[in-house]
Structure formats: C-alpha cells, structure tokens
KEGUNU-97429 format. One record per atom (N, C-alpha, C, O, CB): x, y, z; residue in three letters. Coordinates in steps of 0.02 Angstrom, whole numbers, padded with zeros to 5 digits, always signed. Glycine has a CB too. Example, Ala and Ser with C-alpha at 12.3 -4.5 7.8 and 13.67 -1.06 7.14 Angstrom:
residues 2
+00660-00284+00390ALA +00615-00225+00390ALA +00660-00165+00390ALA +00712-00166+00423ALA +00565-00224+00452ALA +00642-00112+00354SER +00684-00053+00357SER +00645+00002+00394SER +00670+00057+00402SER +00704-00030+00286SER 
END
This chain:
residues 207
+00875-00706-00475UNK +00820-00659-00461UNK +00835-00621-00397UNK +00853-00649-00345UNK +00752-00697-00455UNK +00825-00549-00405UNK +00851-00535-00327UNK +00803-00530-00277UNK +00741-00531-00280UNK +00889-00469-00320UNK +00847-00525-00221UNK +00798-00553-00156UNK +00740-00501-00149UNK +00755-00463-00103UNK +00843-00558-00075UNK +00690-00488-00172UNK +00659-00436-00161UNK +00610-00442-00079UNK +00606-00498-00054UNK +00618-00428-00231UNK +00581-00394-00050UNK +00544-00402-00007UNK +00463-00412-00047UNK +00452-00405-00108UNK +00558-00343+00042UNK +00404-00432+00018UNK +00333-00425-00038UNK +00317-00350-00056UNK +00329-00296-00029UNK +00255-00456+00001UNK +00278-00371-00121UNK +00254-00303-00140UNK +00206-00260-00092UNK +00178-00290-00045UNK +00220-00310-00203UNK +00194-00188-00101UNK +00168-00153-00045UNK +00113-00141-00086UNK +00120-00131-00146UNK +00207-00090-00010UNK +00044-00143-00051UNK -00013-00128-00075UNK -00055-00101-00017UNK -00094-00126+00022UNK -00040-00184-00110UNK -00025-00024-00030UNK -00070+00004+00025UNK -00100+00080-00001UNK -00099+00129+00036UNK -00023+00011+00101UNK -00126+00080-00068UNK -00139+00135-00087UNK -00218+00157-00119UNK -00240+00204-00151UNK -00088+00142-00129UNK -00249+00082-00085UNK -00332+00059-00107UNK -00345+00084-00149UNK -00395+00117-00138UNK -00390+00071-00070UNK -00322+00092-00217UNK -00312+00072-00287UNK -00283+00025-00327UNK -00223+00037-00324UNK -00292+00106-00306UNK -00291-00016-00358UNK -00239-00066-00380UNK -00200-00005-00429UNK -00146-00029-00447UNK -00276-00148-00426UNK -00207+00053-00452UNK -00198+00054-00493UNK -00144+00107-00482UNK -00101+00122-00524UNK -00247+00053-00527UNK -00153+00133-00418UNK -00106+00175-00361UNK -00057+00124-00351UNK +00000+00144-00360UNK -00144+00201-00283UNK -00064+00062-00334UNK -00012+00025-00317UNK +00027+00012-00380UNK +00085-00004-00364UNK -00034-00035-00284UNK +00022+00013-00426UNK +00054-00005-00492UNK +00111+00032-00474UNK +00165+00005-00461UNK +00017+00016-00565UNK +00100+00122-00473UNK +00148+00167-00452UNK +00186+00149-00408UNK +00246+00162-00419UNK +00128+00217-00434UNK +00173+00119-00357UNK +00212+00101-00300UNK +00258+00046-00299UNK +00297+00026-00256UNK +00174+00090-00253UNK +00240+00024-00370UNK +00299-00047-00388UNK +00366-00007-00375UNK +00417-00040-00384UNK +00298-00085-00487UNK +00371+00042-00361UNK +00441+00053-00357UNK +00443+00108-00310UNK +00411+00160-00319UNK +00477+00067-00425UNK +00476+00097-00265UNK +00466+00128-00180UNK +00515+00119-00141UNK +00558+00078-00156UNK +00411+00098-00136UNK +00518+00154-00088UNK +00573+00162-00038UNK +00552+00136+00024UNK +00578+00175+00064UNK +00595+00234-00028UNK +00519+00092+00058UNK +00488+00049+00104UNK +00546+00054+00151UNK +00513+00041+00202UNK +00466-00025+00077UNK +00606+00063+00173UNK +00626+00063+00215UNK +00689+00108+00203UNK +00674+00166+00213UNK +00626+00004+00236UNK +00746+00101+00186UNK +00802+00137+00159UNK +00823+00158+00086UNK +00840+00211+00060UNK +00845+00105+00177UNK +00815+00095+00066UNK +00841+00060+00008UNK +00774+00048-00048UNK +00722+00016-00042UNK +00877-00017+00037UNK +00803+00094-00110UNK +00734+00070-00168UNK +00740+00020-00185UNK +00792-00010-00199UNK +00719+00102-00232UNK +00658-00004-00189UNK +00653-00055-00208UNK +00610-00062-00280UNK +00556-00033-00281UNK +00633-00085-00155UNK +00627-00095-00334UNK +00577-00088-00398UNK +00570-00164-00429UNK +00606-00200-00464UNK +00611-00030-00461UNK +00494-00169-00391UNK +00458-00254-00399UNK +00446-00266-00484UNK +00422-00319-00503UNK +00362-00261-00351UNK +00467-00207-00537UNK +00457-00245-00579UNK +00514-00226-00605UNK +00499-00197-00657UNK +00401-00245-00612UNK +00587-00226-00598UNK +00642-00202-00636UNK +00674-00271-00698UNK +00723-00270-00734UNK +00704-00175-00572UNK +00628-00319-00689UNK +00640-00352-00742UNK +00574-00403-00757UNK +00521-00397-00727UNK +00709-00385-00732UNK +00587-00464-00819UNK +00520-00517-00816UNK +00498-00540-00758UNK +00444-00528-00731UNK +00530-00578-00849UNK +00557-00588-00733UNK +00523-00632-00667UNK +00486-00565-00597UNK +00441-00575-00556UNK +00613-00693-00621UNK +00525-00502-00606UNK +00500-00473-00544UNK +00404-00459-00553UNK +00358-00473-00514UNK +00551-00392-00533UNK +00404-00418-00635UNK +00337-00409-00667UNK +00283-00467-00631UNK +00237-00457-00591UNK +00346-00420-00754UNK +00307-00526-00659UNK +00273-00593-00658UNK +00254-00602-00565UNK +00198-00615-00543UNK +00337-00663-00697UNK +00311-00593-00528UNK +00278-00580-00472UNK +00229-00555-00443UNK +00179-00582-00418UNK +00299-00563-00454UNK +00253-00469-00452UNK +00193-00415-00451UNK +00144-00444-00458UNK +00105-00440-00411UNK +00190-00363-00498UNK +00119-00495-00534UNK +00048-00484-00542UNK +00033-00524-00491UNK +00003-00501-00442UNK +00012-00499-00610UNK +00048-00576-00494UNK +00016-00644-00444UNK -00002-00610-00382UNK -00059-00617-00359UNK +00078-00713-00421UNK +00055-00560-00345UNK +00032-00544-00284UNK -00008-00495-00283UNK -00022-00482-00225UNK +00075-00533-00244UNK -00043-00450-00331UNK -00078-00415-00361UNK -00129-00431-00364UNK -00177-00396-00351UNK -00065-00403-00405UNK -00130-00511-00388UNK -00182-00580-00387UNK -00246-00539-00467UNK -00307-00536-00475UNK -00242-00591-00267UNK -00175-00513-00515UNK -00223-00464-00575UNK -00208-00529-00624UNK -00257-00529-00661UNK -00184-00362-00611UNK -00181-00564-00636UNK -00170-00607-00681UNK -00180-00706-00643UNK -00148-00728-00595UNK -00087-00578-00710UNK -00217-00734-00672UNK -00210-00818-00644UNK -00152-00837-00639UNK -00110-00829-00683UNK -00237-00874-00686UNK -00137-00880-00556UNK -00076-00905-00548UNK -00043-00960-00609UNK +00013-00978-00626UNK -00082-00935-00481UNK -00122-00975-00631UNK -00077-01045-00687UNK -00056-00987-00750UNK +00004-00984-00764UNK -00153-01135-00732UNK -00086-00958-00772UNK -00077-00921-00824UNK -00032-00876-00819UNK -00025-00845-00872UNK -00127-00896-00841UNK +00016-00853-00761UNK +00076-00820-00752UNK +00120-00902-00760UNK +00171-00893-00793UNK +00082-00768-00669UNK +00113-00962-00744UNK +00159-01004-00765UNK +00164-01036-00798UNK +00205-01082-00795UNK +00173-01026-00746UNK +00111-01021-00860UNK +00113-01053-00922UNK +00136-01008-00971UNK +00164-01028-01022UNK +00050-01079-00940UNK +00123-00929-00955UNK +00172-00890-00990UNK +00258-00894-00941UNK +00306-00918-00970UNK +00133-00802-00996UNK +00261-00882-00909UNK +00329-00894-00884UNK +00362-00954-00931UNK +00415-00942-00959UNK +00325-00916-00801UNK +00327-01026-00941UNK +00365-01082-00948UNK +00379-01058-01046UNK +00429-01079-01077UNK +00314-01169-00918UNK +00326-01014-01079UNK +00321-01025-01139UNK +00377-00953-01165UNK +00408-00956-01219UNK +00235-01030-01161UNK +00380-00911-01132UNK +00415-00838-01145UNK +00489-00858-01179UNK +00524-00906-01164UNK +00427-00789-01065UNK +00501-00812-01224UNK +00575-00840-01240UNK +00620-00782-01201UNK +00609-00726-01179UNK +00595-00845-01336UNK +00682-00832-01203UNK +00725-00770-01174UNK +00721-00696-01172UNK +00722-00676-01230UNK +00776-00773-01199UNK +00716-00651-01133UNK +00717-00598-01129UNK +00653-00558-01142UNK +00644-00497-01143UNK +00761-00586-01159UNK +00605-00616-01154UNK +00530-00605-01186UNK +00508-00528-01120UNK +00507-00466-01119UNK +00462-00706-01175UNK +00495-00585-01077UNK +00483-00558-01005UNK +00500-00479-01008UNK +00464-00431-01022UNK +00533-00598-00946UNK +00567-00483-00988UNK +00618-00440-00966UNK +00587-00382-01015UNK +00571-00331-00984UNK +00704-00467-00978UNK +00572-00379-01096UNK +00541-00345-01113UNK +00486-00303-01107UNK +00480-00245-01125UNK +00543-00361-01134UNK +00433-00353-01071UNK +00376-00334-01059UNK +00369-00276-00994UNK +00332-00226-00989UNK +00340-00397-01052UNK +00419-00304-00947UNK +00444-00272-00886UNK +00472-00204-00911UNK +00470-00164-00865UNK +00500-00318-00846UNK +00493-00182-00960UNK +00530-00123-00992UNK +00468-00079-00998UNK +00456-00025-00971UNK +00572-00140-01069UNK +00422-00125-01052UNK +00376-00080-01065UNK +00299-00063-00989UNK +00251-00023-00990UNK +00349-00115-01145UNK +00319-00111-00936UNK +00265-00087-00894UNK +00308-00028-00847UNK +00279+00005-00804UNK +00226-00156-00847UNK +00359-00024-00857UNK +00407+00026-00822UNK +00394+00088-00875UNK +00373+00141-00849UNK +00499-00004-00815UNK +00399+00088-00919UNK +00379+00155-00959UNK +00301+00186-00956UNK +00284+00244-00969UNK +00392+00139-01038UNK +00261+00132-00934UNK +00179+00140-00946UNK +00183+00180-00864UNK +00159+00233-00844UNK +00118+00047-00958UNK +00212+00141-00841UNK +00215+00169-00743UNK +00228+00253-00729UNK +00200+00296-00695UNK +00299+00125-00693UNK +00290+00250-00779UNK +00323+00328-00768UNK +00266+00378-00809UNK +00260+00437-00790UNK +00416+00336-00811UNK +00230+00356-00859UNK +00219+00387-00892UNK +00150+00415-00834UNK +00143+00467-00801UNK +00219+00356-00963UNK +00104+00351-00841UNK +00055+00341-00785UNK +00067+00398-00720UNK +00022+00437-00705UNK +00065+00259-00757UNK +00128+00396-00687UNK +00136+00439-00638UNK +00136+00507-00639UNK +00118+00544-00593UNK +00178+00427-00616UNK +00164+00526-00712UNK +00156+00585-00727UNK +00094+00608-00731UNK +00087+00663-00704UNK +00185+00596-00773UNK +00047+00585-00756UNK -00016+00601-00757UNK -00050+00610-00695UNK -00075+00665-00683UNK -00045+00559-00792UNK -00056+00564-00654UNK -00073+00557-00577UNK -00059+00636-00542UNK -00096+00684-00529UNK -00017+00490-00536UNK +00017+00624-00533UNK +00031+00704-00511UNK +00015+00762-00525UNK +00003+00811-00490UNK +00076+00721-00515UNK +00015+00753-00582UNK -00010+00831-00613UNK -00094+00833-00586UNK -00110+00872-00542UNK -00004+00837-00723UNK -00136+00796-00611UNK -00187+00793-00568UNK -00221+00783-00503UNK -00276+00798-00481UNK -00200+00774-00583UNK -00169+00752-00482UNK -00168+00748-00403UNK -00208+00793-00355UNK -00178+00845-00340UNK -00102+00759-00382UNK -00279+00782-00323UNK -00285+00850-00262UNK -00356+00898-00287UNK -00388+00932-00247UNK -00197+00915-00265UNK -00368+00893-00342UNK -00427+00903-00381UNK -00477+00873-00420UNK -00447+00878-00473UNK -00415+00929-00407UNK -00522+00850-00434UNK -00582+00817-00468UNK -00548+00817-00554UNK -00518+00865-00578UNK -00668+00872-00454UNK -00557+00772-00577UNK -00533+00729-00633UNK -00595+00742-00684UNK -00652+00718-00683UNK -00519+00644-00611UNK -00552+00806-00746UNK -00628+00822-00795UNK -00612+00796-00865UNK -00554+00779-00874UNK -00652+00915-00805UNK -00650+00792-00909UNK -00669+00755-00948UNK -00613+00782-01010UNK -00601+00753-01063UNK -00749+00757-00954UNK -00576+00862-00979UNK -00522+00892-01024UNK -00457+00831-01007UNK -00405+00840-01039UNK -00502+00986-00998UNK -00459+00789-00973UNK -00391+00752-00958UNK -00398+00697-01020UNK -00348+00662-01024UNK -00386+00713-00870UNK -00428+00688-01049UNK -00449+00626-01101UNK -00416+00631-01150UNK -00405+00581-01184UNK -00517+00620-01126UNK -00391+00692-01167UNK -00338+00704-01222UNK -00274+00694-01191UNK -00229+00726-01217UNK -00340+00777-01254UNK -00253+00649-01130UNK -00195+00629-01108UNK -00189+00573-01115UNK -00131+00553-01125UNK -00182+00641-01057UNK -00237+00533-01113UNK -00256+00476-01101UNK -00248+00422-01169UNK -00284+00372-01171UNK -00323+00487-01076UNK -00196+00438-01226UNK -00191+00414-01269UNK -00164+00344-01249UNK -00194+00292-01261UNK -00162+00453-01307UNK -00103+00348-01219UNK -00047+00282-01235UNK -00074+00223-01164UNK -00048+00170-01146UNK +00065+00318-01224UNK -00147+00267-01132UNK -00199+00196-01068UNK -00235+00174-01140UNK -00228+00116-01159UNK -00285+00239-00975UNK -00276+00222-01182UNK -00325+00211-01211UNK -00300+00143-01264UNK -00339+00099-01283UNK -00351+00280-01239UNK -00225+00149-01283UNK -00202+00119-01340UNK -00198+00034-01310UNK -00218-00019-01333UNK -00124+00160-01368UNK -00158+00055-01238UNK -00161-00018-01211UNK -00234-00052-01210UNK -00238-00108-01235UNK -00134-00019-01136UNK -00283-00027-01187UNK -00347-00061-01173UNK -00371-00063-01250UNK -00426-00035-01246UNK -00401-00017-01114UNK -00366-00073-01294UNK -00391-00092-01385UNK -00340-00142-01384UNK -00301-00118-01425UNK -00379-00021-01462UNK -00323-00178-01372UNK -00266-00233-01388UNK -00314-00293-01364UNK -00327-00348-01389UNK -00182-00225-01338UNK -00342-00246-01286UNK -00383-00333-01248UNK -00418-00370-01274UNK -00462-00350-01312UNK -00431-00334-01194UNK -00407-00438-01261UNK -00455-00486-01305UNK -00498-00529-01230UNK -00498-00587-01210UNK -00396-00554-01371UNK -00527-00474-01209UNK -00590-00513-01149UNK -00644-00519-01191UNK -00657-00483-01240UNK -00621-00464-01071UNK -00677-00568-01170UNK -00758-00559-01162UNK -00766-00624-01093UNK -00727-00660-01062UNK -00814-00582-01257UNK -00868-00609-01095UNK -00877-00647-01055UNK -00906-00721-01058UNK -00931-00735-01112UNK -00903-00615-01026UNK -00908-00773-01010UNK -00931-00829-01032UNK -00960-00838-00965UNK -00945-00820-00908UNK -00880-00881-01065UNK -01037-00895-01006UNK -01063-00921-00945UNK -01033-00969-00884UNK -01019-01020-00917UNK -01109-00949-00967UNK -01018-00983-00827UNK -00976-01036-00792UNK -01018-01056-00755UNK -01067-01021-00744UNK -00915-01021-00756UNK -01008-01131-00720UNK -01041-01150-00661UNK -00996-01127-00592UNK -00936-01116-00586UNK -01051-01231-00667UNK -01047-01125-00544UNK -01024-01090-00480UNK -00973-01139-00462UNK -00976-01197-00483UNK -01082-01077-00419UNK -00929-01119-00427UNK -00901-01174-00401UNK -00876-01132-00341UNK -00860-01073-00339UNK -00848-01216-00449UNK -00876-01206-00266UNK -00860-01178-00221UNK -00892-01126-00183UNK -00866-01093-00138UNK -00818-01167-00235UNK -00961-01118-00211UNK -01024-01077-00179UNK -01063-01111-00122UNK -01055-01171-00110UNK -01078-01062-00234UNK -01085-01090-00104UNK -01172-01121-00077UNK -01204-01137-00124UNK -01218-01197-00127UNK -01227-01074-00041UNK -01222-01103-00166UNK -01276-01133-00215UNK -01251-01127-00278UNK -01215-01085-00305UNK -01346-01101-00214UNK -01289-01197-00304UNK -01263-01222-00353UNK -01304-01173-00406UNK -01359-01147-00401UNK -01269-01304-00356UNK -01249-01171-00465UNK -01292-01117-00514UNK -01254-01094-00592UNK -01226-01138-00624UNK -01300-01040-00464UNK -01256-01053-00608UNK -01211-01035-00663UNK -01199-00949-00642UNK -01236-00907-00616UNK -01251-01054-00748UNK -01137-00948-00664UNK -01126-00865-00671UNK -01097-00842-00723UNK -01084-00883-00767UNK -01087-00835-00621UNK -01081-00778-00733UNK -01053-00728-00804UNK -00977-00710-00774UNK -00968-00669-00728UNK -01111-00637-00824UNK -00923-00749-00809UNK -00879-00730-00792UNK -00835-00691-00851UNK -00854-00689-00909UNK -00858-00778-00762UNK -00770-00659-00826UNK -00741-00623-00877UNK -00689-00671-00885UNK -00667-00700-00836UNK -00720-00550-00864UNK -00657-00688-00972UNK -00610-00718-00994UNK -00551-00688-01011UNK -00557-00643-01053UNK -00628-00747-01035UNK -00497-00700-00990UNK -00452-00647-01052UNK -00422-00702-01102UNK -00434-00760-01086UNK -00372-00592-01013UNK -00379-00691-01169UNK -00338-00739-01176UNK -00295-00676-01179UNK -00295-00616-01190UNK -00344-00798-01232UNK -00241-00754-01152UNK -00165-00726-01138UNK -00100-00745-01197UNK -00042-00761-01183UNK -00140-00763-01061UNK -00123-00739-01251UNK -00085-00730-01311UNK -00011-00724-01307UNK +00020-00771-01332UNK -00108-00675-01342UNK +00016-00684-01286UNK +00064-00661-01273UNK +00094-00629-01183UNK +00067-00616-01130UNK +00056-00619-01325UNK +00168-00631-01214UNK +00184-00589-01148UNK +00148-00523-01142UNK +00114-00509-01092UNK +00261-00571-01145UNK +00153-00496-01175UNK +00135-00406-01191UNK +00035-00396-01160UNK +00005-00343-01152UNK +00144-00385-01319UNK +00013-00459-01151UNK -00057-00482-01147UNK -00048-00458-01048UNK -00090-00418-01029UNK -00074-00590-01181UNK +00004-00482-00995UNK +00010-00470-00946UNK -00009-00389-00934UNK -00034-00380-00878UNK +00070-00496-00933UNK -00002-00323-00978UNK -00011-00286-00955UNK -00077-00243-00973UNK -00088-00183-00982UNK +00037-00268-00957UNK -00116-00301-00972UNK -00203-00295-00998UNK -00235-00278-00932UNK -00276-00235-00916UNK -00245-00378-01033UNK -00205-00324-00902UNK -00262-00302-00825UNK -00227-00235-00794UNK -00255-00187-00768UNK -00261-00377-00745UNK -00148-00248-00806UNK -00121-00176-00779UNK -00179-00105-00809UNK -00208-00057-00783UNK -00026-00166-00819UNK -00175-00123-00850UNK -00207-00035-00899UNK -00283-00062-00875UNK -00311-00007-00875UNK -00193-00023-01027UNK -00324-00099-00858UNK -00378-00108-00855UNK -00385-00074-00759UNK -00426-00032-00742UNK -00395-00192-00884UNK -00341-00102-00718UNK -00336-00056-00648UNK -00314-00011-00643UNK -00307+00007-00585UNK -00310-00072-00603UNK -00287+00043-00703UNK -00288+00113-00700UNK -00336+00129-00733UNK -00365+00177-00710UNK -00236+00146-00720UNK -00365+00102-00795UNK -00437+00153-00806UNK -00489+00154-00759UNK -00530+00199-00768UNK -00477+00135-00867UNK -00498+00116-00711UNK -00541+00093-00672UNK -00514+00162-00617UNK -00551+00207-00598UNK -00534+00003-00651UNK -00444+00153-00603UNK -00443+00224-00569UNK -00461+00306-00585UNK -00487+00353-00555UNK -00387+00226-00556UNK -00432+00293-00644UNK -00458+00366-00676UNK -00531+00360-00677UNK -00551+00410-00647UNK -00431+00385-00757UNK -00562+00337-00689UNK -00645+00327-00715UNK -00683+00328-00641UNK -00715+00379-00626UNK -00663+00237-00766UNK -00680+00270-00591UNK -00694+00290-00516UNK -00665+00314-00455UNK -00700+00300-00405UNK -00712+00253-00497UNK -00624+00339-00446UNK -00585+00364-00386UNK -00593+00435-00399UNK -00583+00456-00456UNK -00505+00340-00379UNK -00614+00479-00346UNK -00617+00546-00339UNK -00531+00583-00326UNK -00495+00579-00276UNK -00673+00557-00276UNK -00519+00617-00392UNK -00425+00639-00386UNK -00417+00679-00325UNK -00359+00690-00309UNK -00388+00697-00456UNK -00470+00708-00279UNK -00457+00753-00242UNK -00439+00724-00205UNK -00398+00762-00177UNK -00493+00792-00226UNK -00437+00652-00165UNK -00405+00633-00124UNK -00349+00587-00128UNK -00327+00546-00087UNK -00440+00619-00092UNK -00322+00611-00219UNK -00264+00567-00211UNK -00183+00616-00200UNK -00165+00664-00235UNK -00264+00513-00288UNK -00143+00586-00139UNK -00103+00619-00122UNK -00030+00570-00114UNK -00019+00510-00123UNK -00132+00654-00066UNK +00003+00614-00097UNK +00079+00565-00093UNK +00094+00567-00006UNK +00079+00614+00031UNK +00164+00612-00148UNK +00122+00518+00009UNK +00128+00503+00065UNK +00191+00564+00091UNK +00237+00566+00050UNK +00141+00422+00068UNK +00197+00599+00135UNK +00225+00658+00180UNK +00281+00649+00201UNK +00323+00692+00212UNK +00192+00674+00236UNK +00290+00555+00211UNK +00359+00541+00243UNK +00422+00566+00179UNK +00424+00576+00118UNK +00361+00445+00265UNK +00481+00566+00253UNK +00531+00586+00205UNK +00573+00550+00164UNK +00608+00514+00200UNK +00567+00616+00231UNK +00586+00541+00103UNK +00583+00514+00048UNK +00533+00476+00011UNK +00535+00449-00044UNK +00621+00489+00051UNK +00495+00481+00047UNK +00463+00414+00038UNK +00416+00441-00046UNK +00411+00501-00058UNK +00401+00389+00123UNK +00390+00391-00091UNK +00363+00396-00156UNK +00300+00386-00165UNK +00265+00405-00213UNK +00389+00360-00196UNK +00280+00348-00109UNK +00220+00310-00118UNK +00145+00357-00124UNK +00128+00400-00084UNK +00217+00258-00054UNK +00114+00340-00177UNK +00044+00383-00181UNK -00010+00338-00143UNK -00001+00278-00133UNK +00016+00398-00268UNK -00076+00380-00120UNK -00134+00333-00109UNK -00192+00362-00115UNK -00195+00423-00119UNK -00134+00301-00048UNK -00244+00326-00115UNK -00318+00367-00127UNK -00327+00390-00044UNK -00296+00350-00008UNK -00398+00305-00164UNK -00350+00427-00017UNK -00364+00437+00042UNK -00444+00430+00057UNK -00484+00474+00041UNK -00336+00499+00058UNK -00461+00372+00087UNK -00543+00371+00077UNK -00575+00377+00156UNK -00628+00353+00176UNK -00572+00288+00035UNK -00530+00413+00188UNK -00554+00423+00267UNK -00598+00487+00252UNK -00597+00535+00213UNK -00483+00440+00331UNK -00651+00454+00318UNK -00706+00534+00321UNK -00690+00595+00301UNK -00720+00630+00260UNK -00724+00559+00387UNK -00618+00615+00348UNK -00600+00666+00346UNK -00542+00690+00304UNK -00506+00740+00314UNK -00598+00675+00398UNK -00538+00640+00252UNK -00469+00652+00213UNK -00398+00679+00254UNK -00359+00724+00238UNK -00485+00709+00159UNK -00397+00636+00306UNK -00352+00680+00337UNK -00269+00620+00359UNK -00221+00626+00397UNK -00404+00718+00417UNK -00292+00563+00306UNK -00238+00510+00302UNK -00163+00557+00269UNK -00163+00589+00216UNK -00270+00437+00241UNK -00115+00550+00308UNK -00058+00588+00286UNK -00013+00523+00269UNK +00024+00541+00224UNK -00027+00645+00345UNK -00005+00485+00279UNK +00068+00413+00272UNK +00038+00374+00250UNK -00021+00360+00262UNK +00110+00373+00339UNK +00094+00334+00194UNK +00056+00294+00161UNK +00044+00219+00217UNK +00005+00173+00204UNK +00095+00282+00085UNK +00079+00223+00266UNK +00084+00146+00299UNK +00105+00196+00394UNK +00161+00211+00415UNK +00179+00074+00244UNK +00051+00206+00422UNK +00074+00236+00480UNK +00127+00224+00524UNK +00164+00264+00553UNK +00035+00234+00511UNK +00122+00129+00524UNK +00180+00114+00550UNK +00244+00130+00533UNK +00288+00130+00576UNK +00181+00066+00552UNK +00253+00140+00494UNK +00323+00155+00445UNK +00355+00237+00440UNK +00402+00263+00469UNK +00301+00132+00359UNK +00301+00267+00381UNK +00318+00358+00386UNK +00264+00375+00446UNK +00285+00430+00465UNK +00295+00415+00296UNK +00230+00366+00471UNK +00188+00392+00535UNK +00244+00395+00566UNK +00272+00450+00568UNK +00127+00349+00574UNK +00271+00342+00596UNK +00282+00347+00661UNK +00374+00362+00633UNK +00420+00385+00667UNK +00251+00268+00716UNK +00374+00350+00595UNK +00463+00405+00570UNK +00438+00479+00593UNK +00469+00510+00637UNK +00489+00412+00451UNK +00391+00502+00565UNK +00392+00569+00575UNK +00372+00565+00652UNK +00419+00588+00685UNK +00343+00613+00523UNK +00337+00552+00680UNK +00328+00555+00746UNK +00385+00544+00793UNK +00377+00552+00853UNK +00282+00514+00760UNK +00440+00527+00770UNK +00494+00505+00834UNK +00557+00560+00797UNK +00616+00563+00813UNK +00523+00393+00841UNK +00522+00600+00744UNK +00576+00630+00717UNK +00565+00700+00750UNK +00611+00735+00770UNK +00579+00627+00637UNK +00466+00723+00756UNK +00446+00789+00797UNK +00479+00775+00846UNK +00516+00823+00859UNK +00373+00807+00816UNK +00489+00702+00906UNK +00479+00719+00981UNK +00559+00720+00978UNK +00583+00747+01028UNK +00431+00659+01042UNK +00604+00696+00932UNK +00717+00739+00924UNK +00698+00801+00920UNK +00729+00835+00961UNK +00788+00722+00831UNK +00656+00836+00883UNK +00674+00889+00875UNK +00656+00948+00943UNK +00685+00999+00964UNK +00645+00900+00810UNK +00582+00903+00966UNK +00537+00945+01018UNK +00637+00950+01092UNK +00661+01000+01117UNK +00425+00869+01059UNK +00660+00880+01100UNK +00690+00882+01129UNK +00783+00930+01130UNK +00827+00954+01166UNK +00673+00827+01131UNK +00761+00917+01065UNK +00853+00980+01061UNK +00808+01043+01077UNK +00838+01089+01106UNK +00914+00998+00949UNK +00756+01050+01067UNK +00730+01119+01050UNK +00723+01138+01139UNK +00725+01194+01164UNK +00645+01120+00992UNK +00714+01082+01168UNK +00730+01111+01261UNK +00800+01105+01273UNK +00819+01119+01329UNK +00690+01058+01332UNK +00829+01093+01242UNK +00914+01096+01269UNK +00938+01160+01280UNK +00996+01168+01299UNK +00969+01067+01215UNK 
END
C-alpha cells in the first residue's frame, strides 16, 4: 500500500472533499483513492462509512473487488468535478437536473432506512431514529459518497464555490466567510506560498 500522507479535508463540504481525493498538498500528487485499500481509507477518515463495516467488507472483498470499486469512485469524481466547475461562482438552478443523471443513478441503488435505537453514551437515557445502511456489497461503499454530493448540490450556495488560487494547486472549497473573500484552500500552505512569492518578487522589483 503506498505510503500515503492523511487525507485533506478542508473544503467544508464532504462532498468538495471527495474532489480533493486527489491533490497536490505539497509538490507531489497525491490520489487517496488510486486503488481499494486507498478508497477504504478515505472513507474511515471521512468517518462516511463504519469503521467495523469498512473491515468486514475489506476482510470479505475478493481480489481486486476493491480496486474495482476505487475505479469506479475515480470515474464518479472526474465526472462529479466536471459538473462542479462548470457551475462553479453562480447559484445552482433547477436547469442543472438534467446533468444529474449518473448522482441520481447512484442514489436508487441505496438500501437505507431508519430504525428505532437506544441512546447510548448520552445523558439521557432514551430511544432515537437512526439511519441504517446495508452494506451488501463493495459497490455499497459509494452510497454515502453520492449521498455527500447530493447534499452538496441540494444545500450549498454554488456562488461561493471556488478553486483555491495557489499555484498548481486543485483543491476546490465552499467559501462560507462573511465576506466571501477566502482565496486558499489551507492558508498555511497556498496563503503563505503566495505571500513569500509577492514579497521575491516585491524584492527583485527594487533591484
């Protein structure tokens, strides 16, 4: 498995971060789901799928099961991104729904509903309505994926979704500051690249 670094989740969307499974965080791209075991990561640290239920499909997957599934959340991603961009920067109308075929197709597969549970680990003792999925299959992992992008398309305002300014950099994010005026996806990182890149230039520029 290769050494990957943790996944980046800085785009207060889960569904923005999906996109960002594959990113340039420092030099070198990095793509958290370029195969099964990386996918299987993602979710856990995603925390979109149960830790036991990523290792009871892990232990049950047959060879290359995974690795498959990882193919097809890499095609849903690219496809996903395309859409994002093109809409990117403007309010999200009800004409985009005729794009929305191959989210709409994933979410008819899900087999949730809800069940009553006891609280646990509350203050008070009680019952609550929780959501179930079953996890049938590998191909079942990319239920919650398509379920945190409809959730984006459906609540996030597109006007403030933008791509981060730094140079190379890929990463998209919702921008939910007062003033929409968040430019980097991670300040420390492309902020302050571009900032030490103005004050080389401010300085040849007095030479």
């Amino acid at each position: 498995m290769p050494n990957r670094p943790p996944a980046m989740f800085i785009a207060d969307s889960l569904g923005l971060d999906f996109l960002n499974s594959i990113a340039t965080p420092v030099d070198t791209p990095v793509d958290w789901i370029d195969d099964g075991a990386g996918l299987i990561d993602w979710l856990g640290q995603a925390k979109l799928v149960p830790s036991d239920e990523l290792d009871a499909m892990r232990a049950r997957a047959l060879p290359g099961e995974l690795d498959k599934v990882a193919d097809q959340a890499r095609a849903l991603r690219e496809w996903f991104r395309g859409f994002v961009r093109k809409h990117a920067g403007r309010p999200l109308t009800a004409k985009a729904l005729q794009e929305l075929g191959p989210l709409n197709s994933l979410l008819e597969r899900d087999e949730a509903f809800r069940q009553i549970v006891s609280r646990h680990g509350e203050s008070s003792d009680g019952l609550a309505l929780q959501k179930i999925r079953r996890w049938r299959s590998p191909e079942s992992l990319l239920l919650p994926v398509g379920e945190a992008m409809a959730k984006f398309v459906c609540e996030e305002d597109f006007s403030g979704v933008k791509a981060c300014e730094g140079h190379n950099c890929t990463m998209l994010f919702a921008d939910h500051t007062r003033r929409r005026a968040r430019r980097w996806c991670i300040m420390a990182v492309c902020g302050n690249r571009a900032k030490q890149a103005a004050h080389r230039n401010r300085l040849k520029s007095r030479q």
